[in-house]
N, C-alpha and C positions, 0 to 999 in steps of 0.2 A: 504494500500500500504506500503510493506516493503521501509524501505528508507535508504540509506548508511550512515557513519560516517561522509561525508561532508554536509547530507543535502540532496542529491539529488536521483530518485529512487535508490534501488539496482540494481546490475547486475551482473549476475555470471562471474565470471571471468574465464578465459578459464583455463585450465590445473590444477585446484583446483580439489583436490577429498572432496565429505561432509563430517562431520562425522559421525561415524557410530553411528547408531541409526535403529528405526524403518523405515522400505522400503518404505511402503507407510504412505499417507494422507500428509496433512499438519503441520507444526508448527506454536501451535495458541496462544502458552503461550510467552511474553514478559517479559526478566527478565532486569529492570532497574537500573546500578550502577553509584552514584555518583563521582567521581574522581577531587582529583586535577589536574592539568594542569602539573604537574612533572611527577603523576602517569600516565595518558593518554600518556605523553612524551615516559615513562619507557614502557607501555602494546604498546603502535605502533613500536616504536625498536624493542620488544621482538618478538612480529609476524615479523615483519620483517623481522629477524632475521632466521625465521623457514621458509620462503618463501610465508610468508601471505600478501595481501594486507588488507583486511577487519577483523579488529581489532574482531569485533562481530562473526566472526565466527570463529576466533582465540580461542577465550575464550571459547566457543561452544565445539570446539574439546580438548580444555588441560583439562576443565576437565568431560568430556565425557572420554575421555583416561585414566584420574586417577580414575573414578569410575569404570571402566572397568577392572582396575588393569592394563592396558597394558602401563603406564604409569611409571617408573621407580624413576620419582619425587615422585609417591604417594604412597601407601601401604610401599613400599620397605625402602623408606625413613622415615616413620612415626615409623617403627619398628626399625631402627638404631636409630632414635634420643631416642628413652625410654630407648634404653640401654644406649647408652648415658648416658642419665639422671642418670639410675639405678648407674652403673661405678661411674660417676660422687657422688653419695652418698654417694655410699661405700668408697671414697678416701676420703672423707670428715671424715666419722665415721672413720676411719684408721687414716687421720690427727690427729681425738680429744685423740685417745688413745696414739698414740705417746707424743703430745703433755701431757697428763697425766704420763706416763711413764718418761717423761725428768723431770719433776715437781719433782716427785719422787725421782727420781735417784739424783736430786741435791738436797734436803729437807735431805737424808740420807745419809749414808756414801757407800750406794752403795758395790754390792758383784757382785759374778760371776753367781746366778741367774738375777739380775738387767740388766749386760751386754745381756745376753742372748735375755732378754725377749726386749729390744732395738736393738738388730742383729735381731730377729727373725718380729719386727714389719716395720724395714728398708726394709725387705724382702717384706713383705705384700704390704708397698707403693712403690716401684717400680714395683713389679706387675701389681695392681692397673693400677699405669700412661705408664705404656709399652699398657696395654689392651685400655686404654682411645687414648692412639697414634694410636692402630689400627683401634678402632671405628671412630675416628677424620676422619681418611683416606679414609675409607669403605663410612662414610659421604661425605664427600670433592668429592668421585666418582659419589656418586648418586646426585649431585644439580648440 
């Protein structure tokens, strides 16, 4: 006997559609997660939130829908956050070189190659963090 998150049996709730999955047979597999009392707090809002009462079948459809792809939190988001990441490197390695270049520039008496190659790396890191402002954003859409 299936049985609800209070304890007592299930029961469909009227105006609920399943998730999509296979048409027929039953579901025989039980997947069990521990939770703290914040987290339980956090996943009953979050259905909530989407017009679920039953937390279990909440979880059932988010990520049935992110395996699906039809889920906008999943595929879509995983591919923004790598570049992310990737941006995110690149400005790092672009930081070390400038950072090198200024080392430089003040060790010597500095010429008008020196400025150049400091114009032209200032160039590179505001690029960099202009691309990292629009990934941030693209992200910030998709959660």
């Amino acid at each position: 006997m299936w049985v609800s998150e209070m304890g007592g049996p299930a029961v469909p709730v009227a105006g609920e559609v399943p998730a999509e999955g296979p048409a027929t047979g039953k579901r025989g597999k039980v997947v069990a997660v521990r939770l703290y009392p914040a987290e339980w707090e956090a996943w009953v809002a979050a259905a909530a939130d989407e017009g679920r009462a039953e937390v279990g079948r909440w979880v059932r459809e988010r990520i049935t829908e992110s395996l699906n792809g039809s889920d906008e939190r999943g595929p879509g988001r995983a591919e923004a956050v790598a570049e992310l990441m990737r941006t995110r490197a690149e400005l790092a390695r672009i930081g070390n070189n400038v950072n090198q270049a200024m080392r430089y520039a003040h060790s010597t008496a500095g010429g008008p190659g020196q400025v150049a190659a400091v114009v032209e790396l200032t160039a590179a890191v505001e690029a960099a963090a202009a691309a990292m402002s629009g990934l941030r954003q693209e992200l910030a859409e998709r959660l």
